[in-house]
N, C-alpha and C positions, 0 to 999 in steps of 0.2 A: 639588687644588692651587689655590691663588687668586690670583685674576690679581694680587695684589702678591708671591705668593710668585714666580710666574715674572718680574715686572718685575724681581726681585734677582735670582735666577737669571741673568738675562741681561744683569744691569748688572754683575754678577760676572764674566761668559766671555764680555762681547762681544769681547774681544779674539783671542778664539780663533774667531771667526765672522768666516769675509770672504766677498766679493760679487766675480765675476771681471767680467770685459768684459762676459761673454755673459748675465749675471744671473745667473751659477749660487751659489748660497747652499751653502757647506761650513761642517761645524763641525768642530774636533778632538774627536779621540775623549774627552777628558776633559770638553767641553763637550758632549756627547751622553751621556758618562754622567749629566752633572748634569742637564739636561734631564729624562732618565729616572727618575731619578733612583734609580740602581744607578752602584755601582760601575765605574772604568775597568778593571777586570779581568774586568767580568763582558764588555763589549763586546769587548775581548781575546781572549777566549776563543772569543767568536763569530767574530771573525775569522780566528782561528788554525786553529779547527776544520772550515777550507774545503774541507783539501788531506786530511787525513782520513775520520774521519766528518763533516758538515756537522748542526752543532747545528738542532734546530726552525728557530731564528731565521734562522740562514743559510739554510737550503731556503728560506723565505718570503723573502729577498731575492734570490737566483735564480730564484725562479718568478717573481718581479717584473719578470724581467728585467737583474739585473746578473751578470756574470760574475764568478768566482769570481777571476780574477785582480785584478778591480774591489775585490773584500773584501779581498785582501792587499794593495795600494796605499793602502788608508785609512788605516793607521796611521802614512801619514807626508806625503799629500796632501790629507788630510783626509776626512767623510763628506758625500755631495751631502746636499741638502735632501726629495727625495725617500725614500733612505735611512733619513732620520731619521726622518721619519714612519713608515715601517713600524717599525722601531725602537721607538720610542713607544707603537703602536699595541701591538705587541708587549705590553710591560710593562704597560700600561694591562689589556690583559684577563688577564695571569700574575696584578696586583695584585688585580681582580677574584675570578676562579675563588679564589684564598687565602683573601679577605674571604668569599668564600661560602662554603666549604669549614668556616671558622670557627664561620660563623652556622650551620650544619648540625651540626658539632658540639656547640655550645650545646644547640642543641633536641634532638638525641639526646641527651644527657645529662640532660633533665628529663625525656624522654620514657621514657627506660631499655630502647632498642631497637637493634639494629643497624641502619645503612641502608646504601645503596650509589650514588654519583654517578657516573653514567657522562661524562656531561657539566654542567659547573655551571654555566657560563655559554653560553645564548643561541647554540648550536652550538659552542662554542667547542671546540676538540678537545682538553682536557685528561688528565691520566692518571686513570684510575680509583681512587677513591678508597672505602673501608671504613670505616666508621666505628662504633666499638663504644662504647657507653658507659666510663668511667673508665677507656680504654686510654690 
């Protein structure tokens, strides 16, 4: 994304981004979906799924640190700025492992092999992935 793409981005949702007394920087969740630029449903769901199973995403914001009671108040106090960056960080390497995931399919398909990615990105703990030519 390029820095004029997030300048709009955020001349679009700064209205949903405020600064409290103490500097703390929150954004609504529909202004963190666009950020991520994923869907307000997808964030949703990660916060829904606290009190249940706890999505990937949510573990990685309780190991961070926030409580799970923390994930169910955002949808209506907002998400801190710390948050968001894992958030972010989050989708940045999902978007990655996809885009790789792709480029490995390409080249199995000229190569006319099966292969097998355990991880595609750089440790990144993704699901294991099969890849068969013309499947």
């Amino acid at each position: 994304m390029s820095q004029i793409e997030i300048a709009e981005i955020i001349e679009q949702i700064k209205q949903e981004i405020e600064v409290d007394a103490s500097g703390q920087v929150k954004a609504s969740l529909r202004a963190t979906a666009r950020l991520a630029r994923v869907s307000a449903a997808a964030i949703l769901k990660t916060l829904d799924s606290v009190n249940l199973e706890p999505s990937k995403l949510a573990q990685m914001l309780m190991e961070s640190g926030f409580e799970a009671v923390n994930l169910t108040e955002w949808r209506t106090v907002g998400i801190p700025d710390m948050a968001i960056a894992i958030i972010l960080e989050y989708y940045a390497y999902e978007a990655i492992a996809i885009a790789y995931g792709g480029r490995l399919r390409h080249r199995t398909e000229i190569a006319g092999e099966t292969q097998t990615l355990d991880e595609p990105v750089g440790g990144w703990k993704g699901k294991k992935i099969e890849i068969t030519p013309g499947a």
